[in-house]
C-alpha positions as CSV (number, residue, x, y, z in Angstrom):
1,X,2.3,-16.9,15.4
2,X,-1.3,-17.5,14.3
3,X,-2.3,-16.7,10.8
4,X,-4.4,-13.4,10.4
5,X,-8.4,-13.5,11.1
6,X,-10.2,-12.6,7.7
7,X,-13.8,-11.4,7.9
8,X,-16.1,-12.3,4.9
9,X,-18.5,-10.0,3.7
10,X,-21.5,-10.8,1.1
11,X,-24.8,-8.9,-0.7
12,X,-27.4,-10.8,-2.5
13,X,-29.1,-8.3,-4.5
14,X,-32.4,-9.1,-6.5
15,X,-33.5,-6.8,-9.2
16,X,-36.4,-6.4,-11.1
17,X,-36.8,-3.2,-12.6
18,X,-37.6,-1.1,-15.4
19,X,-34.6,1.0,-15.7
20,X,-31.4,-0.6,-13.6
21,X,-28.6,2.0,-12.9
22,X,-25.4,1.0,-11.2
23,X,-22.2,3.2,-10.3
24,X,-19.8,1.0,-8.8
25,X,-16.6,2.6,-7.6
26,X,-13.4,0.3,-6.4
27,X,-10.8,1.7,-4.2
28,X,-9.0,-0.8,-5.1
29,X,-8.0,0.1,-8.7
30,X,-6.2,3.2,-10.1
31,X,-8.3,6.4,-10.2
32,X,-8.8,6.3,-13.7
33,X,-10.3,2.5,-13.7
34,X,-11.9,3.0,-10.1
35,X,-15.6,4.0,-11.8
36,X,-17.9,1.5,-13.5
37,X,-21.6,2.3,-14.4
38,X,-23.9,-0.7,-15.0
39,X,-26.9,0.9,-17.1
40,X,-30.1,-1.4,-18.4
41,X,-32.8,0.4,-20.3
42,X,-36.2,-1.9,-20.5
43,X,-37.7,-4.2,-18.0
44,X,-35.2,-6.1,-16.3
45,X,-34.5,-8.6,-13.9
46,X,-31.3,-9.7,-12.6
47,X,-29.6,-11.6,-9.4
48,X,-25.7,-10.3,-7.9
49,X,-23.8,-12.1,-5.5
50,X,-21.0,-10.5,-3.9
51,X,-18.4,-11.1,-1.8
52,X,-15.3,-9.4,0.0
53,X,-13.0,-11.3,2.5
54,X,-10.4,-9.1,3.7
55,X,-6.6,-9.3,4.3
56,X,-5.6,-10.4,1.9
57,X,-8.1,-8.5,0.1
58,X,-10.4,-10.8,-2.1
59,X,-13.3,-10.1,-4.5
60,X,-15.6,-12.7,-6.8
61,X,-18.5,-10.8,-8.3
62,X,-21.4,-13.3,-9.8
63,X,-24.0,-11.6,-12.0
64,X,-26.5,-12.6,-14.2
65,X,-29.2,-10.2,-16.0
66,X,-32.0,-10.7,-18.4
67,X,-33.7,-8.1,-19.7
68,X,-36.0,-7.4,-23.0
69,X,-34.5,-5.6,-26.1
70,X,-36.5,-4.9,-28.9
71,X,-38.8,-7.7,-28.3
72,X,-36.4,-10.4,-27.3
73,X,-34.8,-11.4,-24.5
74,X,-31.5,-11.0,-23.6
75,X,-29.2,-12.6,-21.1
76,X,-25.7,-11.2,-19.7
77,X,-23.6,-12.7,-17.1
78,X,-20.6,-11.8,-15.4
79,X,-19.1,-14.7,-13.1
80,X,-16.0,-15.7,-11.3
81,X,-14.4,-12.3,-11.2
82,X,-11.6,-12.7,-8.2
83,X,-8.8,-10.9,-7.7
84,X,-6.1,-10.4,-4.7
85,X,-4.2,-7.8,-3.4
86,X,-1.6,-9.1,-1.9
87,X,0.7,-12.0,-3.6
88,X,1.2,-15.4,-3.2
89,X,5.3,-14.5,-2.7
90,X,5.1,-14.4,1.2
91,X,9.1,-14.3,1.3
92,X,9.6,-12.9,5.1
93,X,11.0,-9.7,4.9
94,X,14.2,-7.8,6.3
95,X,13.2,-4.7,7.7
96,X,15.0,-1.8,9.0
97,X,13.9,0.4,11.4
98,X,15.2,3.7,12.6
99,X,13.4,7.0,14.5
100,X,15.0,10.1,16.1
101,X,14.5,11.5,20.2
102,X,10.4,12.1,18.9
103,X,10.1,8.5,18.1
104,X,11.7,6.6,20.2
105,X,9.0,4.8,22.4
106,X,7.0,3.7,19.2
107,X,10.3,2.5,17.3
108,X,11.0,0.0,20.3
109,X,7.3,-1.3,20.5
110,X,7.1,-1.8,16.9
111,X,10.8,-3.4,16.7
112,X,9.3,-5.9,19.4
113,X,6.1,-6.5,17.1
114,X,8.2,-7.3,14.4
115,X,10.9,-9.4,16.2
116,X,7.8,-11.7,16.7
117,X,6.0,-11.7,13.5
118,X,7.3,-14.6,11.1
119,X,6.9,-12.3,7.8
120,X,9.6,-10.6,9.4
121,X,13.2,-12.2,8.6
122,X,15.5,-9.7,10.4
123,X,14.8,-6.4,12.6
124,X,18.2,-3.8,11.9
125,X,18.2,-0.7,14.5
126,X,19.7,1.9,12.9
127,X,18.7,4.4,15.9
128,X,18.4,6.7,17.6
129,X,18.4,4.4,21.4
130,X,16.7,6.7,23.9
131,X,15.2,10.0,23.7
132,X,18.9,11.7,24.7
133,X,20.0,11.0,21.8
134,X,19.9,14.4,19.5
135,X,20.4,13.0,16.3
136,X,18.4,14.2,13.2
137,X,16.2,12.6,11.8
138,X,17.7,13.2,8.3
139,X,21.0,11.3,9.1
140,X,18.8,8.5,10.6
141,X,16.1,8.2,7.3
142,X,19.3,8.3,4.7
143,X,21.2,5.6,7.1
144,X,17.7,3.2,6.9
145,X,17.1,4.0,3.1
146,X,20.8,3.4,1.7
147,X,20.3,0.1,3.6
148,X,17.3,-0.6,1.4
149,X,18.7,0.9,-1.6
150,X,22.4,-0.9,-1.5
151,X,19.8,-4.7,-1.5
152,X,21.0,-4.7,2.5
153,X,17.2,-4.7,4.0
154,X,14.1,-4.9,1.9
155,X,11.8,-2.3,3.7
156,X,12.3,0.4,6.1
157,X,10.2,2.0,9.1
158,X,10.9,5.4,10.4
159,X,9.4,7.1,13.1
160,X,9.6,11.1,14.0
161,X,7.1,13.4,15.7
162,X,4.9,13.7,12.2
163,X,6.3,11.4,10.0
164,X,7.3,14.4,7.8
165,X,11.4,15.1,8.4
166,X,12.0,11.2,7.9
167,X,10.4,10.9,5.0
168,X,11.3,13.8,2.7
169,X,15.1,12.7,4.2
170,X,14.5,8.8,3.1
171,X,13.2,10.0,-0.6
172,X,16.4,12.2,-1.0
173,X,18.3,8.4,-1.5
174,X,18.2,7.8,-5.0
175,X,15.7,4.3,-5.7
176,X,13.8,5.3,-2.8
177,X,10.2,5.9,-2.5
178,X,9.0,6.8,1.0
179,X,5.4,8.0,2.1
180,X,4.2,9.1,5.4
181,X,0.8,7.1,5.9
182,X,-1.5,7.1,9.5
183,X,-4.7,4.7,7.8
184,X,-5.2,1.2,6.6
185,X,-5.9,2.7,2.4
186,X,-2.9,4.7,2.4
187,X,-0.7,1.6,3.4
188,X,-2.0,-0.9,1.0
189,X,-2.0,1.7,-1.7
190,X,2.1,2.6,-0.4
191,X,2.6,-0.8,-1.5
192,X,0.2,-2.1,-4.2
193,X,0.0,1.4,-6.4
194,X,3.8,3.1,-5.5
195,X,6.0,0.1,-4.4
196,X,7.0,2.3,-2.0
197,X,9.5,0.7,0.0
198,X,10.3,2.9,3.2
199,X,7.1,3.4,5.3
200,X,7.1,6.6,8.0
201,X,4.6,7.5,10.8
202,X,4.2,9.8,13.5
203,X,4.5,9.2,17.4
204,X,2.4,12.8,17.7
205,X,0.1,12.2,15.1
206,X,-0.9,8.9,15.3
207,X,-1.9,6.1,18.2
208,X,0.4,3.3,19.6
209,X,-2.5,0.5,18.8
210,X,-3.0,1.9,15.4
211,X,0.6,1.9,14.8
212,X,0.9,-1.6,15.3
213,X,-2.2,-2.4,13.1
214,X,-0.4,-0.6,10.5
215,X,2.5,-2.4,10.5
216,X,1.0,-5.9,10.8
217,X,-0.9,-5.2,7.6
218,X,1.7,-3.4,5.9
219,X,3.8,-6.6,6.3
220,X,1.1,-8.7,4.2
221,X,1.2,-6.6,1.2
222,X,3.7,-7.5,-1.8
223,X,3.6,-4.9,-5.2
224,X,2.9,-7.4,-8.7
225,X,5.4,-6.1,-11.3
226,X,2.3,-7.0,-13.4
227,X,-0.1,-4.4,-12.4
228,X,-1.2,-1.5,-14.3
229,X,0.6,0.6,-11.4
230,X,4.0,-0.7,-12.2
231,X,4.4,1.4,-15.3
232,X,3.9,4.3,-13.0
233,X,6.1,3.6,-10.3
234,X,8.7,3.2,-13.6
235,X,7.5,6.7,-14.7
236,X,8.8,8.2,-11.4
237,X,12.1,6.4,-11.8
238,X,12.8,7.6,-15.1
239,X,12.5,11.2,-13.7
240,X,13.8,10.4,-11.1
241,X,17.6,9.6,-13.0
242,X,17.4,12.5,-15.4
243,X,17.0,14.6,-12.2
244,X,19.3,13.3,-10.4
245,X,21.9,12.7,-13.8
246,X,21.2,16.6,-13.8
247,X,21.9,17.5,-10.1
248,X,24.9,15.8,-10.4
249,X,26.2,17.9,-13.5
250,X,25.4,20.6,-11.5
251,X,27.3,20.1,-8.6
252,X,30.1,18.8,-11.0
253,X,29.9,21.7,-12.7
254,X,29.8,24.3,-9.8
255,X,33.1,22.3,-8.1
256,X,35.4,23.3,-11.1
């Protein structure tokens, strides 16, 4: 399979000012890092070269800035800032993927997409096979997500009419983290911010071609361990097991 187009994007941006103000917000960053204001008082003049390639999401940032402060001259630069979002770990992932009667025709398109992407190291159909098939979609979701829980499969895809009913079912697996997302930010940020492992989408809400975008680049991203987020995604575990330690006193409790 070929690799992935990328498209480069760049601004050269000249400024030669008396008062330089700059808000720069990243969508790539947590929401209480994604805001940075630039602010130069005095005359100023300054250069900025920057640069986005996408999938695998790149940045570099080269800045340089004189300006005049109390008589003198001073010179600030900022160069070589690049960062990715996606790691160099490319292992090929196993992937389940499992749907009820609503999602059926987008489950065996996608399973095909899949099949033939080489990031992909096994497809597992958990169900349902045709739209006859009245199965809820709660016994499907739990079936996919204790595959990903029990280290069986690495990621799961579920399909319903809305994306909804499978994922509220898939997050009631303890270790699971499931969102239902239908655009490009909300599945990189599924990966890169939550480690979310179980992916959902809806054959009623969303379009076949998009679908399949969605999955190809969901497939590209890997969560760093390293990242500011993964102190957060370990925030929601830990609530996660006293819940769940408590739920199961309960039910212990309420059987005697």
């Amino acid at each position: 399979m070929a690799p992935p187009k990328r498209a480069l994007f760049s601004l050269n941006l000249d400024t030669d000012a008396d008062h330089v103000y700059q808000r720069v917000e990243d969508h790539s960053k947590p929401s209480d890092e994604r805001i940075k204001v630039l602010e130069t008082k005095g005359p100023t003049h300054g250069h900025t070269d920057l640069s986005f390639v996408t999938k695998p999401f790149e940045k570099t940032v080269n800045r340089a800035v004189e300006n005049v402060l109390d008589g003198k001259k001073v010179v600030s630069k900022e160069g070589e800032i690049t960062y990715s979002t996606t790691s160099s770990d490319q292992t090929p992932l196993r992937i389940v993927v499992g749907c009820d009667d609503a999602g059926v025709g987008y489950k065996n398109t996608l399973i095909k997409d899949l099949e033939s992407d080489s990031r992909v190291a096994s497809v597992t159909d958990v169900g349902v096979p045709s739209s006859s098939d009245k199965t809820a979609y709660p016994h499907v979701a739990v079936s996919a997500a204790q595959l990903v829980a029990e280290g069986k499969a690495d990621r799961a895809l579920l399909i319903c009419g809305t994306g909804l009913g499978v994922a509220i079912s898939a997050n009631k697996v303890p270790g699971i983290r499931a969102v239902t997302a239908h655009d490009s930010f909300s599945v990189e940020r599924a990966i890169l911010s939550n480690d979310a492992q179980v992916l959902c989408m809806g054959e009623r809400v969303v379009g076949i071609e998009l679908a399949r975008r969605l999955v190809r680049e969901w497939l590209g991203y890997r969560f760093d361990k390293g990242s500011a987020s993964a102190k957060k995604v370990e925030a929601i575990m830990e609530h996660e097991r006293k819940n769940f330690e408590g739920l199961v006193k309960d039910q212990a409790g309420q059987s005697c």
